[in-house]
C-alpha positions as CSV (number, residue, x, y, z in Angstrom):
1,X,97.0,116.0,105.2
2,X,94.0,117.1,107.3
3,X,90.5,115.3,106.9
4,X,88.1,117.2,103.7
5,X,85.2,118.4,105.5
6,X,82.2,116.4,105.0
7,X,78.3,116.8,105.6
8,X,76.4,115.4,107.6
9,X,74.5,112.9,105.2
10,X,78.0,112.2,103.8
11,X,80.0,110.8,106.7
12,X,76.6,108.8,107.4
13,X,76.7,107.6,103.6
14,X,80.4,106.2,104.2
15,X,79.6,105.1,107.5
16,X,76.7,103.0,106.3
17,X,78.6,101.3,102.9
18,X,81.5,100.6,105.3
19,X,79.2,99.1,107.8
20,X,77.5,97.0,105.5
21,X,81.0,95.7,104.0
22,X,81.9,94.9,106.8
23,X,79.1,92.4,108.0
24,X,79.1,91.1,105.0
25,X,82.3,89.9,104.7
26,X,82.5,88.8,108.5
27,X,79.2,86.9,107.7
28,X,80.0,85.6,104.4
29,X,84.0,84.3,106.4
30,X,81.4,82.4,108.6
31,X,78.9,80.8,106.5
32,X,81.8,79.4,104.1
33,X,84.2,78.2,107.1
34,X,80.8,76.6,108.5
35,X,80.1,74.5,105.2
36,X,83.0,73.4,104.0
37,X,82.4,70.1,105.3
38,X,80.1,70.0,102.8
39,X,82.2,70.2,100.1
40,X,84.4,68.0,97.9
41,X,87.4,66.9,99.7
42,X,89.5,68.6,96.3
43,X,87.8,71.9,97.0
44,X,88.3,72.0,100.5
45,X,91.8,74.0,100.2
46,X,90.3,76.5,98.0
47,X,87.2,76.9,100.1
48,X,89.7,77.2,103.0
49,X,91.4,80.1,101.3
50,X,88.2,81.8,100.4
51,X,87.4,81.8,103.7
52,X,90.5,83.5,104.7
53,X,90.5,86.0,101.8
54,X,87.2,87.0,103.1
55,X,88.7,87.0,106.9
56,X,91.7,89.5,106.0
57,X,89.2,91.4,103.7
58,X,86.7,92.1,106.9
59,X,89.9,92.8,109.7
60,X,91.2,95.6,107.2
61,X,87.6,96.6,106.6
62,X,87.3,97.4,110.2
63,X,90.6,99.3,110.5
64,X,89.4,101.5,107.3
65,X,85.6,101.7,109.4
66,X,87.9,102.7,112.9
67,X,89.8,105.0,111.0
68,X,86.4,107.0,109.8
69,X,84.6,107.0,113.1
70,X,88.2,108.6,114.6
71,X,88.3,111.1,111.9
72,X,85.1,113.5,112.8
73,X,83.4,114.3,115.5
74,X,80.1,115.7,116.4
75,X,80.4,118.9,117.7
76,X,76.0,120.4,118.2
77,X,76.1,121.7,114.8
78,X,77.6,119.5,112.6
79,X,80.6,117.2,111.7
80,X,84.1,118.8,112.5
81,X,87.5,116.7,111.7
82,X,89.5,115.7,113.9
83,X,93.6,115.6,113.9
84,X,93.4,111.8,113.3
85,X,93.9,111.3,110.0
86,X,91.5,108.9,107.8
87,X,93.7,106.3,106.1
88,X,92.5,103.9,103.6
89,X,95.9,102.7,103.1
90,X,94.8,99.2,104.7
91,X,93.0,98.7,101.3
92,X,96.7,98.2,99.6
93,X,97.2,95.9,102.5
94,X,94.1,93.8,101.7
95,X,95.0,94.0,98.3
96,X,98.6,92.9,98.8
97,X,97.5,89.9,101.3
98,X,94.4,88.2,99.0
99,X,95.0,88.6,95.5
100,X,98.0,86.4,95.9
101,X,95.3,84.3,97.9
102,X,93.2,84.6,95.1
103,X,95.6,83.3,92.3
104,X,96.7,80.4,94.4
105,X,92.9,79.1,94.6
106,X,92.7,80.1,91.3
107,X,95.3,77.1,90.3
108,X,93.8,75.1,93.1
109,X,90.3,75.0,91.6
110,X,91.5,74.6,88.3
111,X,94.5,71.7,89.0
112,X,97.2,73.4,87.3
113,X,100.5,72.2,88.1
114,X,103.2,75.0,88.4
């Protein structure tokens, strides 16, 4: 399936949202990894997993980012696609890899027992 043609002001649009995602969730993977020696030594697992939701959520974030910078070029008048194609299938990736994550701090947090 070949790349929709866009404007302009909407590849810049997508390029800024996914930018800002993306340093958002690298700096948010950061600041959590960097405080969790302040936290309760029962929370620490489920800060540890927050940490690497946030991780897996930024590396697919920059594949999906990659993927939109390869799929247009410049060309002098305006945006042309390219014969890359744009795939935002590493969403369903992220999605398959954290929501697990998610449940299991989830019943960390909460001290279920299975």
């Amino acid at each position: 399936m070949a790349n929709p043609a866009v404007s302009t002001e909407q590849f810049d649009l997508v390029y800024d949202v996914l930018s800002f995602s993306l340093a958002t969730m690298m700096a948010t993977t950061i600041f959590i990894w960097m405080r969790l020696g302040e936290c309760a030594e029962r929370y620490k697992s489920a800060v540890i997993i927050s940490g690497l939701v946030t991780f897996i959520a930024a590396y697919h974030y920059l594949r999906i980012f990659s993927s939109w910078v390869e799929a247009y070029t410049y060309d002098g008048d305006g945006l042309t696609p390219t014969y890359v194609p744009f795939n935002d299938a590493y969403r369903y990736m992220d999605w398959l890899l954290t929501v697990p994550l998610l449940l299991i701090e989830i019943i960390l947090v909460m001290k279920l027992t299975p």
